[in-house]
PyMOL Python script that loads the backbone (N, CA, C, O; Angstrom):
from pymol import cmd

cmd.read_pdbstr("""\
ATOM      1  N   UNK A   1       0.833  -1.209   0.000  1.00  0.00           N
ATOM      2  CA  UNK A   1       0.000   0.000   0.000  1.00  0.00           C
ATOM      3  C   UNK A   1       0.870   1.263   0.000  1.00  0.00           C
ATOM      4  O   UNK A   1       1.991   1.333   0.505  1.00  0.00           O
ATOM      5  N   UNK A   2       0.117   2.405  -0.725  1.00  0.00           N
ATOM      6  CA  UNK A   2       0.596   3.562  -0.442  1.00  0.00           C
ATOM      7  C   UNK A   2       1.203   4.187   0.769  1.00  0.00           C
ATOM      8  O   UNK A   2       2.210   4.883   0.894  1.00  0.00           O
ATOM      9  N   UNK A   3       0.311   3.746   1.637  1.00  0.00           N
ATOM     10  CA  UNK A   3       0.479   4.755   3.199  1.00  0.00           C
ATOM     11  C   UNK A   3       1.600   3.797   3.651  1.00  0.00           C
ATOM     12  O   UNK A   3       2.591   4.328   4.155  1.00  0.00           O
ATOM     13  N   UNK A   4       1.564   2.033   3.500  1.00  0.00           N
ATOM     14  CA  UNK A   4       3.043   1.619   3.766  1.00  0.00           C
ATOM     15  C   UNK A   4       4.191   2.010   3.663  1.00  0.00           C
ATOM     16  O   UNK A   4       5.142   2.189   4.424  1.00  0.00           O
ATOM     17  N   UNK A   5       3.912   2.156   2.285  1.00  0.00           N
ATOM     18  CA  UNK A   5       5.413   2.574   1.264  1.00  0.00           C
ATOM     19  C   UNK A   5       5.982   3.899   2.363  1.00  0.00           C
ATOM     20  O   UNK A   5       7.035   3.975   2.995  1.00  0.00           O
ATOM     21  N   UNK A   6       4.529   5.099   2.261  1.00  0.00           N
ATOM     22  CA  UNK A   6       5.445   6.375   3.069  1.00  0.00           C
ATOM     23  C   UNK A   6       5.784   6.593   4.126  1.00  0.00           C
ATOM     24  O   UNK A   6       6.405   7.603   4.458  1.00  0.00           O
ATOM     25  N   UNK A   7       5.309   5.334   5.145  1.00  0.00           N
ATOM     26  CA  UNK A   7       5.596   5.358   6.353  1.00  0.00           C
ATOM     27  C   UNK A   7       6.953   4.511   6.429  1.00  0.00           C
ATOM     28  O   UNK A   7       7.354   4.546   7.592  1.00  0.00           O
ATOM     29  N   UNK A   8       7.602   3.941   5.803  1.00  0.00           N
ATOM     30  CA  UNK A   8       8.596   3.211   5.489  1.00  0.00           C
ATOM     31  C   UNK A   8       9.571   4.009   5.092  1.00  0.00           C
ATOM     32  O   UNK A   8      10.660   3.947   5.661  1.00  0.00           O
ATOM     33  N   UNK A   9       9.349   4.900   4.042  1.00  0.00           N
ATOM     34  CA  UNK A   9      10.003   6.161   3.634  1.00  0.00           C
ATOM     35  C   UNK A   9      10.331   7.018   5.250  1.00  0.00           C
ATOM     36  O   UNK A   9      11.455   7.059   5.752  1.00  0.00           O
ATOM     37  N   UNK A  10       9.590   7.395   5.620  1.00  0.00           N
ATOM     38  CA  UNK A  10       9.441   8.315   6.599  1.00  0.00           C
ATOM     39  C   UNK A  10      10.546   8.085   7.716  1.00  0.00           C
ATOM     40  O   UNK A  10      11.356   8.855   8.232  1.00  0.00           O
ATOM     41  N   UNK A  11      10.208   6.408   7.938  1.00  0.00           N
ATOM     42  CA  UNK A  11      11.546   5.951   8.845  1.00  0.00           C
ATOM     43  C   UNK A  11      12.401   6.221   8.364  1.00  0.00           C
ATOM     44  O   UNK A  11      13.040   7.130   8.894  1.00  0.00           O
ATOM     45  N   UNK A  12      12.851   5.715   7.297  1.00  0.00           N
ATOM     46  CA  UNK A  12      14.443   6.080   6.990  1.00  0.00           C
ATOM     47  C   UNK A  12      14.748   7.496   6.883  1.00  0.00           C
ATOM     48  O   UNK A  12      15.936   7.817   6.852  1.00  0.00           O
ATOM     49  N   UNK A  13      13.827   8.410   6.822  1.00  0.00           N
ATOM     50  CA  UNK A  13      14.594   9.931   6.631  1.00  0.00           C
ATOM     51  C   UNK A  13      14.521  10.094   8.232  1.00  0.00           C
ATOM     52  O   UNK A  13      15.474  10.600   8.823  1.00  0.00           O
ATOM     53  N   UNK A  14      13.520   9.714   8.836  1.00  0.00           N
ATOM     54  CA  UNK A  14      14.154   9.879  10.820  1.00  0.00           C
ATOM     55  C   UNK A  14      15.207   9.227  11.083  1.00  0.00           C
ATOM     56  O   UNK A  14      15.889   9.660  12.012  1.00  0.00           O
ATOM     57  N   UNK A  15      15.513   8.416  10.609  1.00  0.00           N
ATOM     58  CA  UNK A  15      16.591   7.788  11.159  1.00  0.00           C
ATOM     59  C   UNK A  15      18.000   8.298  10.908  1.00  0.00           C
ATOM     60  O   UNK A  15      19.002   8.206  11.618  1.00  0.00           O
ATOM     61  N   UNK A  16      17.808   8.907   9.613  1.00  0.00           N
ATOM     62  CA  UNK A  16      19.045  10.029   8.864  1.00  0.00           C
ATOM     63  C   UNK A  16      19.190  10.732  10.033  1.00  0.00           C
ATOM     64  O   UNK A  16      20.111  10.664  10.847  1.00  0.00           O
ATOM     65  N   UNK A  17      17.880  11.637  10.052  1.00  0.00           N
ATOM     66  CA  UNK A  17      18.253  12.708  10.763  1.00  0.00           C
ATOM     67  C   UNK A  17      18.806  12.395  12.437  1.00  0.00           C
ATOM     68  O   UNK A  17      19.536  13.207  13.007  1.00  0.00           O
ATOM     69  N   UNK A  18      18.431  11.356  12.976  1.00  0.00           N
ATOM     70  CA  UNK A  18      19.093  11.195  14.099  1.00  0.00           C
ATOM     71  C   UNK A  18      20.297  10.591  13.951  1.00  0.00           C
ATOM     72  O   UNK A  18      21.079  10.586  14.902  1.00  0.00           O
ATOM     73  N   UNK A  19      20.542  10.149  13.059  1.00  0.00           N
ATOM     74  CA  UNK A  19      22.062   9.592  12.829  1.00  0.00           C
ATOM     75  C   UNK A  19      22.684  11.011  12.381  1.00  0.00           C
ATOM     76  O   UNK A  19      23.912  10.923  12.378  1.00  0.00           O
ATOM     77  N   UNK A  20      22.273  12.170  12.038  1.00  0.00           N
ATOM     78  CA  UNK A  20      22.882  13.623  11.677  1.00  0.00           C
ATOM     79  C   UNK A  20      23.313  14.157  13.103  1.00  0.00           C
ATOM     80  O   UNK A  20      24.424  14.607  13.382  1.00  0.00           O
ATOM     81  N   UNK A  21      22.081  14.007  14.071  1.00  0.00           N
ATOM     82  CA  UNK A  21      22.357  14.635  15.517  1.00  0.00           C
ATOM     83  C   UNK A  21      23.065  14.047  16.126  1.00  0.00           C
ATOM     84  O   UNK A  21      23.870  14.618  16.863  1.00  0.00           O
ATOM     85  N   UNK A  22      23.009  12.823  16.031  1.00  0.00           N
ATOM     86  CA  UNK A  22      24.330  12.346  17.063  1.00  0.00           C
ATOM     87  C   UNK A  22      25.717  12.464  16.247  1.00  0.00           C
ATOM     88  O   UNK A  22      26.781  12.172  16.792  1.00  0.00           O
TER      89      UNK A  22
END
""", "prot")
cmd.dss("prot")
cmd.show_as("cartoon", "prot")
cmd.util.cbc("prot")
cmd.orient("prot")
């Protein structure tokens, strides 16, 4: 599904960004 796909998306750009802050 759609809303899968972007919530899947979504993790990996949070996870960037906390891998940026630390």
């Amino acid at each position: 599904e759609a809303t899968a796909r972007q919530a899947e998306a979504w993790s990996g750009v949070e996870k960037s960004l906390r891998d940026r802050l630390q």
